[in-house]
N, C-alpha and C positions, 0 to 999 in steps of 0.2 A: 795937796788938795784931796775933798772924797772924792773926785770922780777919778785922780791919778789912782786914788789908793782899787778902786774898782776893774784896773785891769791887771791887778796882782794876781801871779800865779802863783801856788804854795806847793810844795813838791814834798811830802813827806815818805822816807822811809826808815823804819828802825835801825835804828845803830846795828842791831845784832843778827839783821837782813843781808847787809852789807857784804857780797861776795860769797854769801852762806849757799846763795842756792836754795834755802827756805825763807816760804815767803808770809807774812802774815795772815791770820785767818780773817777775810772780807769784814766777818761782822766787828773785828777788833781794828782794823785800819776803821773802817766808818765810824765807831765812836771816837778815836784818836782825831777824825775830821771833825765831829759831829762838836768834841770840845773847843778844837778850835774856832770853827766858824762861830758858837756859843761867843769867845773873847773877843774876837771881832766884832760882834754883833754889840757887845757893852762898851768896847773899844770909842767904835765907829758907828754903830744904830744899823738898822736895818737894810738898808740900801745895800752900803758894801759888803755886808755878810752875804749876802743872798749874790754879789757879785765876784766875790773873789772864786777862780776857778782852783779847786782841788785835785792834786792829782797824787795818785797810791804808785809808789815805785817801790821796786822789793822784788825781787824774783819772781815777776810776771811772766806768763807764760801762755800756750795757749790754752791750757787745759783751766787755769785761773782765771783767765782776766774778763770774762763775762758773770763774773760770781761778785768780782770787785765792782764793774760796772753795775749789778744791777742794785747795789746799794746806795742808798737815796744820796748821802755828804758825797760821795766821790765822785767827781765831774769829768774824769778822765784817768791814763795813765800814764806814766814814766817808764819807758821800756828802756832796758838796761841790752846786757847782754843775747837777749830775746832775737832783739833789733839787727844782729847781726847773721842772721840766718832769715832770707831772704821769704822761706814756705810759712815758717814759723810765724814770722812777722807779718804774713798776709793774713794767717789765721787768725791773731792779735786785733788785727784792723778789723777784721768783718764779722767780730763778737761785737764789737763797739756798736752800741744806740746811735741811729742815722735819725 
């Protein structure tokens, strides 16, 4: 149903992100969002586009991930290895839009 389809998460990161340690540049993950939520939108109409939450995973870090956030398509992150260094991962958290 649309409103299942409404608590979809979609998790994108580049194949070539993948364990690289580089990560994509914000403005190029937000269009890579910015198409999808577009197919969703022709998909499914308006509602669920505007509902599905988007998240940029890719060698996040904390010196990135307030660059990623502050671009409009991307509704969160996927922290990867980040996540595993406890100072790292706080700095992660409190770049994030409260």
């Amino acid at each position: 149903s649309l409103d299942e389809l409404k608590k979809v998460v979609v998790a994108y990161e580049p194949v070539w992100a993948i364990g690289s340690g580089q990560a994509a540049t914000p403005h190029y993950a937000n269009k890579i969002m910015r198409q999808l939520r577009s197919w969703l939108h022709d998909e499914y109409g308006f509602d669920v586009a505007e509902n599905v939450s988007m998240l940029y995973g890719g060698s996040v870090d904390s010196k990135n991930a307030k660059n990623f956030l502050d671009e409009e398509h991307i509704d969160g992150l996927l922290i990867g290895g980040a996540s595993l260094k406890a100072r790292t991962f706080v700095k992660i958290v409190k770049s994030g839009r409260i």
